[in-house]
C-alpha positions in Angstrom: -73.3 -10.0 -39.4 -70.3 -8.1 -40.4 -67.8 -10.8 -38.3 -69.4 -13.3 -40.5 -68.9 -11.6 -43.9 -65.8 -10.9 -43.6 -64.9 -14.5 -41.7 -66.3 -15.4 -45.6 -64.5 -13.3 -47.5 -61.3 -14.4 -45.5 -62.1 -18.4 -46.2 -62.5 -17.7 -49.5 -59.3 -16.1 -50.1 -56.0 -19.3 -51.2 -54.2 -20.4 -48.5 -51.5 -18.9 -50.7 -52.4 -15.6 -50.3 -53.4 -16.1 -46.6 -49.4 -17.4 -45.7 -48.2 -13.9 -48.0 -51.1 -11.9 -45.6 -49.7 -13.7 -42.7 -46.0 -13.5 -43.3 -46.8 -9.4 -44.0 -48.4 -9.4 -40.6 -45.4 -11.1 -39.2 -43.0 -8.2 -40.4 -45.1 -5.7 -38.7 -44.9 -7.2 -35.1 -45.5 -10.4 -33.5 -48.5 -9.2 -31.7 -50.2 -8.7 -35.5 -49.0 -11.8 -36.5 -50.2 -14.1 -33.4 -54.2 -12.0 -33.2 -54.6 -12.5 -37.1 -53.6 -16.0 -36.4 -56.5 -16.5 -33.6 -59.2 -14.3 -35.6 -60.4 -17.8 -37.8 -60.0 -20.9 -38.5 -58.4 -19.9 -41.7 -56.1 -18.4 -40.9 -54.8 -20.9 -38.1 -54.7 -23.7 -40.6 -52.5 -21.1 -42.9 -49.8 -20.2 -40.1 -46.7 -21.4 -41.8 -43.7 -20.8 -39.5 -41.3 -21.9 -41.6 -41.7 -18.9 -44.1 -43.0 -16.2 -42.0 -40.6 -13.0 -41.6 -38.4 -12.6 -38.5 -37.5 -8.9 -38.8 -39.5 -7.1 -35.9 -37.9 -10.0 -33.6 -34.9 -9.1 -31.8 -31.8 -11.1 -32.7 -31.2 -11.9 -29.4 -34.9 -12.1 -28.0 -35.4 -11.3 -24.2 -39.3 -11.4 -23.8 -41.1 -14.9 -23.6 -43.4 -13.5 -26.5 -40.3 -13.6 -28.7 -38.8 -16.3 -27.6 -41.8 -18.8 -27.8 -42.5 -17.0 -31.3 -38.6 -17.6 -32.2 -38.6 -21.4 -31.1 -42.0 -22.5 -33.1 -39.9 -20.9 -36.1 -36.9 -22.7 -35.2 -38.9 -26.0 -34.7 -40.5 -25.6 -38.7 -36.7 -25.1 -39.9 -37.2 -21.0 -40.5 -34.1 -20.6 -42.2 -33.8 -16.9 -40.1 -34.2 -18.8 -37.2 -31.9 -21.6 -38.1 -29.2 -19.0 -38.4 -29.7 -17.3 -35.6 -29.6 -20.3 -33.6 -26.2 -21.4 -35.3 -24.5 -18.0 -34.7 -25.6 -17.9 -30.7 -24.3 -21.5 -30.2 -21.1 -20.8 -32.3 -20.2 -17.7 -30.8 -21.8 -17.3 -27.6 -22.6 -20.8 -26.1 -19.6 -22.3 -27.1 -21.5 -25.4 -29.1 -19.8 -24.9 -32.1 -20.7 -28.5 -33.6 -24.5 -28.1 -32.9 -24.2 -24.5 -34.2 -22.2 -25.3 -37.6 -25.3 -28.2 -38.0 -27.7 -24.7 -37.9 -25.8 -22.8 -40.3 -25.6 -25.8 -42.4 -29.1 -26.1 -42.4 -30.0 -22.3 -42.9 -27.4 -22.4 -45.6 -29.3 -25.5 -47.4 -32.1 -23.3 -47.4 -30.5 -20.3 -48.8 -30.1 -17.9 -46.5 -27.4 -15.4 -47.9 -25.7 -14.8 -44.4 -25.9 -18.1 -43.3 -23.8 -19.1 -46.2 -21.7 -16.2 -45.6 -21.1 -17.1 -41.8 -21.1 -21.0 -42.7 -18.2 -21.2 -45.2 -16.5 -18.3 -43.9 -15.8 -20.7 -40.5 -14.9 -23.7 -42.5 -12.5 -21.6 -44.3 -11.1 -20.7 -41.2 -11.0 -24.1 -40.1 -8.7 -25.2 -42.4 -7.6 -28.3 -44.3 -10.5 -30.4 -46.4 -12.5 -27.8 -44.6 -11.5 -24.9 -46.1 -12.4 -26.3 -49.2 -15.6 -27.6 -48.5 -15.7 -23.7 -47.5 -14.9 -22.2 -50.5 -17.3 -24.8 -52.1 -20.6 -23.2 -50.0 -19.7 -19.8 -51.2 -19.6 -20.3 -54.5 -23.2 -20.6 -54.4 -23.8 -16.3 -53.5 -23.3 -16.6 -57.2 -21.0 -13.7 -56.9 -19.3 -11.8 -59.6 -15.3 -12.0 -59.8 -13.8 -10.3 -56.7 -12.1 -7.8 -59.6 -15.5 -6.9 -60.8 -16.7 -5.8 -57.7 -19.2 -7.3 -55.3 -18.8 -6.1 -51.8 -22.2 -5.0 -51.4 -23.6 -8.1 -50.6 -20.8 -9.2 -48.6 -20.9 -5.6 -47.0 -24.8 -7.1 -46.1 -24.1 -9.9 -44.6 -21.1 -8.4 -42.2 -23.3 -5.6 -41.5 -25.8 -7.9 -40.2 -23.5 -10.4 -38.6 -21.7 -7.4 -36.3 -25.3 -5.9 -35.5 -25.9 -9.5 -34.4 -22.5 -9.7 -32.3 -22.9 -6.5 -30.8 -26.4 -8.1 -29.3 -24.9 -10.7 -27.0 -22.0 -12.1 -25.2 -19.4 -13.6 -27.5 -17.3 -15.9 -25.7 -15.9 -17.6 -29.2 -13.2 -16.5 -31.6 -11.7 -17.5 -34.7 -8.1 -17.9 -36.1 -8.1 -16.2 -39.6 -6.3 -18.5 -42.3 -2.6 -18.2 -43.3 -3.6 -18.2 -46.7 -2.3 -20.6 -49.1 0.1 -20.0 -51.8 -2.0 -20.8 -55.0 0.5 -19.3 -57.7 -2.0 -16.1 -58.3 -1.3 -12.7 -60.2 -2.8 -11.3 -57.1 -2.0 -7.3 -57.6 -3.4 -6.6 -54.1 -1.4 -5.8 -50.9 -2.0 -8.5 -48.1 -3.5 -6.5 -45.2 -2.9 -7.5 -41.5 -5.9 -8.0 -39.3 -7.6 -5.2 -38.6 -8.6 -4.1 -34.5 -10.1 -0.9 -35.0 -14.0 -0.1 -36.6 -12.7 2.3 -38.9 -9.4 0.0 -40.2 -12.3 -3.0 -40.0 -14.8 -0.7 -42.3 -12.2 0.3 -44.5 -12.1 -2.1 -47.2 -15.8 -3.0 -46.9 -16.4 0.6 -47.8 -14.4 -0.3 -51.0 -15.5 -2.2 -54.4 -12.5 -1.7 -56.0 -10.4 -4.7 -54.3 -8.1 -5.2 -57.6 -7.9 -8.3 -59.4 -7.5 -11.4 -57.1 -8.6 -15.0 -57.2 -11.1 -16.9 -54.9 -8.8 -17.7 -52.2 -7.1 -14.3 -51.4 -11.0 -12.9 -52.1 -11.5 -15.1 -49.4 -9.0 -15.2 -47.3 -9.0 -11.5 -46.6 -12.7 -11.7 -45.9 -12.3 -14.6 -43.1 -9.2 -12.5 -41.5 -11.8 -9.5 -41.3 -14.3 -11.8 -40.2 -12.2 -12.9 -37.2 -11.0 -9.4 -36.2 -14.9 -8.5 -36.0 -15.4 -11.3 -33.6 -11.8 -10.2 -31.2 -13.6 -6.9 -31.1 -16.7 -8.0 -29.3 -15.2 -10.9 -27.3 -16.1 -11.0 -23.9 -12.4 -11.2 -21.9 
């Protein structure tokens, strides 16, 4: 009697609301997410992969729970997933072109660090690239590097060195030279920095001084590459 009744209530709810319940689930463990799912019907026609939240799964998952949960993600184009994907077969697997398709895809969907990560390598890479770089991470929508906004980058390097410090990075990056774009700069070029303390220094900072896009830029794909020499694998 009570199974039923509630089995009613639950059908009667949106599907809407039954993705939000799910996705909640989701973010409290896999285990939650996968019994909820097998409890009814509607709930199994509700299970949206794409959307659901990947933040009790390991970055770098180990157990076939995760990883089966991970792969039905990746498979409905979660955009966590996606990026997580990209950044493993960048920087670990050495597939750089099938990871850069990842990140692209995460970063068509919006996912902050993915953009981050994305058009920080193209900047990196140089040439038409860089360009195309500086193009993707114009969409953050940041505020002028003078009017501070290193929290959110400060996010997304947080998250991509907890996610380097996870597995074995076998990849590194060349920072860019930097191009001479004529700028009133009235900031002091910094080498690449080796140690955490010299690489947490500036990200500790929102007062960078008044710079354009590309030394903003430049000095955050230097910093980015001396984050990935300190957890390559020799």
């Amino acid at each position: 009697m009570t199974t039923n009744f509630t089995s009613d209530i639950v059908t009667s709810l949106p599907e809407h609301m039954l993705s939000e319940i799910l996705k909640h689930a989701a973010s409290n463990s896999i285990a939650d997410f996968v019994n909820l799912k097998l409890c009814c019907k509607a709930f199994e026609r509700a299970s949206n992969y794409e959307n659901v939240s990947m933040e009790k799964v390991s970055l770098v998952p180990w157990r076939k729970c995760e990883k089966g949960f991970q792969k039905r993600c990746k498979a409905a184009n979660n955009a966590e997933a996606l990026y997580r994907k990209g950044m493993i077969n960048c920087f670990s697997r050495r597939k750089s072109e099938s990871g850069l398709r990842y990140l692209k895809k995460a970063t068509e969907k919006g996912h902050v660090e993915a953009i981050y990560t994305y058009g920080i390598i193209l900047i990196c890479l140089g040439g038409e690239l860089r360009k195309q770089g500086l193009r993707v991470l114009s969409s953050l929508h940041l505020p002028k590097p003078n009017q501070g906004n290193s929290r959110m980058i400060a996010s997304c390097r947080s998250k991509m060195e907890k996610f380097l410090r996870c597995m074995w990075v076998h990849v590194a990056l060349t920072g860019p030279k930097g191009i001479c774009c004529n700028c009133d700069c009235d900031i002091e070029e910094k080498p690449n920095h080796s140690t955490p303390s010299e690489c947490q220094a500036w990200d500790a900072s929102n007062d960078v001084g008044h710079c354009c896009d590309y030394c903003f830029w430049d000095r955050e794909a230097n910093l980015f590459c001396s984050l990935l020499r300190k957890y390559l694998v020799n």
